[in-house]
C-alpha positions as CSV (number, residue, x, y, z in Angstrom):
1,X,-6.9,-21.9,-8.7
2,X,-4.0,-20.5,-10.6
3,X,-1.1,-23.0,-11.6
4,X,1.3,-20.2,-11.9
5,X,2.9,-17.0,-10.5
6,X,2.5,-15.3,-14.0
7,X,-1.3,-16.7,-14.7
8,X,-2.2,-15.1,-10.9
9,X,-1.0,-11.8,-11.9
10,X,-2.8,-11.8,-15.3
11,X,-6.0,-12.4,-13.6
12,X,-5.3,-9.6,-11.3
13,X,-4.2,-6.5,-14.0
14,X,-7.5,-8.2,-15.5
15,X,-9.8,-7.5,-12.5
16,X,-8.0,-4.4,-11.5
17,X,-9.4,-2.1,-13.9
18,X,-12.9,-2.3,-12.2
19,X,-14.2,0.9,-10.5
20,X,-11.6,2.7,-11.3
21,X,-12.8,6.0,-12.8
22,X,-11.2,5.0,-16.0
23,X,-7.7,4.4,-14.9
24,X,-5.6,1.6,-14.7
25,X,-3.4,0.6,-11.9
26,X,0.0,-1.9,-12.3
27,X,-0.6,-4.3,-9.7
28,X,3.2,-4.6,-9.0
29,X,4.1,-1.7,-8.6
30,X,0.8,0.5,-8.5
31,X,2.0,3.0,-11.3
32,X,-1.4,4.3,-12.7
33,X,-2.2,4.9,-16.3
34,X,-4.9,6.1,-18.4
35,X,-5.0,3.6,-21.0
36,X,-5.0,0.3,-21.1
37,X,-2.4,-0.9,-23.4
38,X,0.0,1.5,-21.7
39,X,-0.2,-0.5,-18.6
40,X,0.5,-3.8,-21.3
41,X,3.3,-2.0,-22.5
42,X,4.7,-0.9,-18.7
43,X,4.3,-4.0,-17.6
44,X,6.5,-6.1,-20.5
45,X,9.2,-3.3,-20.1
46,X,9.4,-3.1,-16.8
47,X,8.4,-6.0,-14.9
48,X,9.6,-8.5,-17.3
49,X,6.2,-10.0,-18.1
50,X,6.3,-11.1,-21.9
51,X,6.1,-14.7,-21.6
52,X,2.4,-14.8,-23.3
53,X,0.7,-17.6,-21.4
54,X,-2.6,-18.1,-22.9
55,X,-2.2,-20.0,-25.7
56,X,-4.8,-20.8,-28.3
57,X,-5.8,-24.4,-28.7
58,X,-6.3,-24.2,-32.2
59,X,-3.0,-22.1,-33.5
60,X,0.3,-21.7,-32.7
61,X,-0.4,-18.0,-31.2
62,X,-0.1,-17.0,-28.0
63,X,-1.4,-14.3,-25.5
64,X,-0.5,-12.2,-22.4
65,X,-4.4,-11.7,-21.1
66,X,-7.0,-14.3,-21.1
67,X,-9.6,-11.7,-22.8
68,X,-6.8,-11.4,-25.7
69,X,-7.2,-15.2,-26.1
70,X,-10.8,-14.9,-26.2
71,X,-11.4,-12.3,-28.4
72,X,-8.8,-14.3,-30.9
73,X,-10.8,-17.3,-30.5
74,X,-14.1,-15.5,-31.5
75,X,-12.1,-13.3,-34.4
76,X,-10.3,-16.2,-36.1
77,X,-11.8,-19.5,-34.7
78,X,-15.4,-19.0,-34.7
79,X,-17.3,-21.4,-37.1
């Protein structure tokens, strides 16, 4: 289902924010944090994630989370 290492662990800091009570849990290393682009900006400093590897189909840009991508698409894409 998922063609790479990096794109598996996307999906799952993705789908591990469910049913939390608001927090958000590192799947690596299971550090927990209140917001959300705190555990983005854990997870590029500490576990070396910052290869972005969504990329748009219609720009050069590229993205760490497959909503980011989305939410691009819809912003900047949508006719």
């Amino acid at each position: 289902m998922f063609d790479s290492p990096a794109k598996l662990l996307c999906h799952l800091i993705e789908h591990s924010f469910e049913g939390m009570g608001g927090t958000f849990k590192c799947p690596v290393c299971f550090t927990v944090f209140v917001q959300t682009n705190k555990l983005q900006q854990h997870i590029f400093a500490v576990h070396g994630q910052e290869d972005k590897i969504y990329d748009c189909s219609q720009c050069p840009q590229k993205f760490f989370f497959q909503t980011e991508l989305q939410n691009h698409t819809l912003s900047q894409h949508a006719q």
